[in-house]
Phi, psi and omega in degrees: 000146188263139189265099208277310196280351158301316182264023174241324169275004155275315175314305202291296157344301195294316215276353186251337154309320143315309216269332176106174209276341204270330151008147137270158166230164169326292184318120189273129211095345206233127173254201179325295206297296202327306183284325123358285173309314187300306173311305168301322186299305191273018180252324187257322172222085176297029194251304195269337200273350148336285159021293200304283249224315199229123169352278209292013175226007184259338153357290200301306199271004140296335163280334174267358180280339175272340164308289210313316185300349160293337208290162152345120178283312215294341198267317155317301168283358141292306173300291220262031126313355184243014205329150194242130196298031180227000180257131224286352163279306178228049170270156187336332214254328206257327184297005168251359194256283147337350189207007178266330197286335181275308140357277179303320254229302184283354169290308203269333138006273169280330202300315190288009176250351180251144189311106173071058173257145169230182184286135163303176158261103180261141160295148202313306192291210187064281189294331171301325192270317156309305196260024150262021160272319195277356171299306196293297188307347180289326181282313180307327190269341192234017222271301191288353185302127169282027163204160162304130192231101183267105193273108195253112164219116193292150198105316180243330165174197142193233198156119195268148163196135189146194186238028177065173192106218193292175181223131145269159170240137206228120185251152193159136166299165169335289187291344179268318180290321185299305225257008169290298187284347192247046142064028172260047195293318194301345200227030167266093195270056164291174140266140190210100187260118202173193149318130179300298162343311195264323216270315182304296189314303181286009148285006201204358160314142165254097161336148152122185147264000000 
């Protein structure tokens, strides 16, 4: 069975290896090392990563994400090219259900930060498991959006999600709707059809879960 979420986190390892701890990435504020942190953080110390997702804890787990970003990069990309089979993201039974949509999304991260990038040839199988992920983030990321949003990536299906009224339609391969839907709109290569207004707010929306 193919392992998506391995092989993205090897690209993303090699790629980061290359480009060095100072890199930009898609993320604003952050280059390589910063997102490198981010990664460990949330694998190695569920005690802080709780942070990443609810307010009142994130103070705490933005100060050990900077520890850990102080550390040695060659010793950074080791750990996380090596994920420790006890951490609750990315252990076996768990890491391809947990970890390709995180994966994928920080691999284009960098890449998409970097000078003359273009979209991968993504594998069939790849693109099918994005765009039952990205199906699912369309309703959670747009549950509150003030129109109907029909998210379409031809081939594979599509899937209403907003809060009904006018309708946009939002066209894209898998892997373009996921990074669309996870608040990357700027490096996102959809069609996005509609009311100008209403088409403009969700490009400028803040996205994700």
């Amino acid at each position: 069975m193919p392992r998506y979420a391995r092989s993205e986190r090897a690209a993303l390892v090699a790629l980061m290896s290359t480009l060095g701890p100072e890199a930009p990435t898609v993320n604003e504020g952050w280059d390589t090392r910063d997102l490198a942190a981010h990664l460990l953080l949330r694998e190695r110390r569920p005690d802080a990563a709780a942070g990443i997702v609810l307010a009142p804890l994130r103070d705490r787990g933005e100060r050990i994400r900077r520890e850990i970003a102080a550390g040695d990069w060659a010793e950074l990309l080791d750990q996380l090219r090596r994920p420790p089979v006890w951490s609750p993201v990315s252990n076996p039974l768990t890491d391809e259900l947990t970890n390709t949509l995180e994966f994928f999304i920080h691999h284009e991260d960098v890449r998409r930060a970097q000078a003359r990038w273009e979209p991968r040839d993504l594998p069939a199988g790849l693109d099918r498991t994005l765009w039952r992920r990205s199906s699912t983030l369309a309703r959670l990321a747009l549950r509150r959006f003030p129109a109907r949003v029909l998210v379409q990536a031809p081939g594979q299906g599509e899937v209403a999600a907003g809060r009904g009224g006018e309708q946009l339609r939002l066209t894209g391969a898998p892997g373009e709707l996921v990074l669309f839907l996870s608040g990357r709109q700027r490096v996102a290569r959809v069609e996005l059809d509609g009311p100008p207004e209403l088409a403009d707010r969700l490009r400028n929306a803040k996205l994700g879960v």
